[in-house]
Phi, psi and omega in degrees: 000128171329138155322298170331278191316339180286320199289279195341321173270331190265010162291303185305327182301312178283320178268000134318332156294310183296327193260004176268316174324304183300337199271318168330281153348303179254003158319306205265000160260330168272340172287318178312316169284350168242356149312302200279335198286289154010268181289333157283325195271000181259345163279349178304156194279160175284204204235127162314150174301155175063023143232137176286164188246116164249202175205130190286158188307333193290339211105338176290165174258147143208186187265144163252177185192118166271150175256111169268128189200148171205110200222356183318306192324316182284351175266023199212347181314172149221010179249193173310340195263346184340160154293113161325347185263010200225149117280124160334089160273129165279086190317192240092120203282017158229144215180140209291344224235007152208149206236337177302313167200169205295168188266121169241179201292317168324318157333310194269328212280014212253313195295302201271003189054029166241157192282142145319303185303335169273334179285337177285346202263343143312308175298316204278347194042004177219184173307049195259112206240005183223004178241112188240060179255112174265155177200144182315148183054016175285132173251172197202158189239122125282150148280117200339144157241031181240004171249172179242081194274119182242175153248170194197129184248144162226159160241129180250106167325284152340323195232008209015053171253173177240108186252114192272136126273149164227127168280083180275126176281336162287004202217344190042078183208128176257142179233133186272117164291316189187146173261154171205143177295149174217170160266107181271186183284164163311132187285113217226101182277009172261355179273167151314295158319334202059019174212158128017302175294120154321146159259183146119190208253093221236123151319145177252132199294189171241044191225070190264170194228111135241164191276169149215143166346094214060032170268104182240157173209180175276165183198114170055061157061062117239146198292097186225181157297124193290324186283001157274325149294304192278294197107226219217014178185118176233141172241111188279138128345144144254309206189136193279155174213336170170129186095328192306098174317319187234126195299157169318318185296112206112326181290165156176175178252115165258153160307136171329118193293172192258128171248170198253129186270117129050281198271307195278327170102339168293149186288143179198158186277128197293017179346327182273013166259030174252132157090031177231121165281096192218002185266193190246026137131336164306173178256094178272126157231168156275142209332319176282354153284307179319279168348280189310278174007294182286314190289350180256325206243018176310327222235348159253136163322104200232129159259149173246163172213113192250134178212160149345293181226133159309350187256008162271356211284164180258096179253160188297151173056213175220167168260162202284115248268358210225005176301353175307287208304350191293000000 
């Protein structure tokens, strides 16, 4: 081979090396850059305990900080932490306010606007909402009769959650008993709402129900077990009050329905239609909620009040100024 033909191949050679190095380079410069794109979006910060993440009317996210509470214990209490909104009763089978013959507990709970069902789970000291067995010097918890005591439900759509209140209206002071997941109606883009569940502001009726395992009626012209539809407890919608999208009728807050299991054929409550849009527009929680529910607020004016966010809702009064310390 000619001298020429040499310089001539290791010249093409050395810049075919310069120009695979350079292509390298910049390979190893877009991996970099997306390598850093990477490690920013995995160090953003998370959201804190006790706040959600929404969204402001513009579109933008921010942190909300929500009121989280579980205060039931305390309506059941006999010491220093009771609810103000509840009193200590000594049982006796004599009482000044019926004097023909002795006083039972229907009795007490007729005198006081409280359910039988909240004074046995006071006796019972745990959720036992039917075994109301008394003896002379037994205490019990009522609800007060010197205050003008309501509840106020808010349902927040957007999030399913539910927020329990009790309103004492003489003092205009409110205290949050407890929040619970709940279930809604099916998602209906033709509604106000966008779903099945209404909004706006519903009385809650007394024409209440409960259910148990071979207890049957109709639901949609069929003959079925109601507690596969209801769960173990309904509370109807009564009467529209403001905001209301959909008239009162039909609606209510029930228990989960109950389904037939698989291998045994026996009924047992359905937990995944809780924290779901899936009824036909009642408000589904589950049974031991539903129950606790039911057992405080029958014997009272009770409002639901259903939005979007929780942060439209209107609620009644202030909260109740000593509520830190519970």
């Amino acid at each position: 081979m000619s001298f020429p033909k040499i310089i001539l191949i290791l010249t093409v050679g050395l810049f075919s090396l310069i120009g695979a190095l350079a292509l390298l380079k910049e390979k190893k410069e877009d991996n970099l850059i997306v390598d850093n794109r990477i490690e920013e979006i995995a160090i953003d910060p998370e959201p804190e305990l006790g706040q959600e993440i929404g969204l402001l009317e513009d579109g933008y996210e921010a942190s909300i900080e929500l009121p989280e509470a579980d205060r039931i214990h305390q309506l059941f209490a006999f010491g220093s932490s009771r609810l103000p909104i509840v009193e200590t009763i000594t049982y006796s089978s004599r009482v000044p306010w019926l004097s023909d013959r002795p006083a039972w507990i229907a009795d007490y709970a007729s005198y006081y606007s409280t359910t039988r069902h909240f004074i046995a789970r006071s006796l019972n000291q745990k959720p036992d909402y039917f075994t109301q067995k008394v003896s002379y010097g037994d205490k019990f918890n009522v609800l007060r009769k010197d205050i003008d005591l309501e509840f106020y439900l808010v349902i927040d759509i957007s999030r399913l959650k539910l927020w329990f209140y009790s309103y004492d209206k003489t003092n205009e002071q409110r205290i949050l008993l407890k929040t619970y997941d709940v279930g809604l109606g099916r998602k209906d883009d033709t509604r106000a709402s966008k779903n099945l569940t209404p909004l706006g502001k519903y009385k809650l009726g007394d024409k209440v129900a409960i259910y148990k395992p071979g207890m049957k009626g109709y639901f949609q012209d069929q003959k079925i077990e109601m507690i596969q539809v209801f769960g173990t407890r309904w509370i109807p919608f009564a009467e529209e009050l403001s905001g209301a999208t959909e008239p009162a009728k039909g609606y209510g807050l029930h228990g989960a329905p109950w389904k037939e299991e698989s291998h045994s054929g026996h009924l047992e409550e359905d937990l995944d239609k809780i924290g779901m849009y899936d009824s036909d527009g009642c408000v589904r929680l589950a049974s031991k909620d539903i129950e606790e529910i039911f057992a405080i607020i029958i014997t009272k004016p009770t409002t639901v009040e259903i939005v979007q966010d929780f942060q439209h809702a209107d609620l009644p009064g202030h909260d109740f100024e000593q509520e830190e310390s519970y």
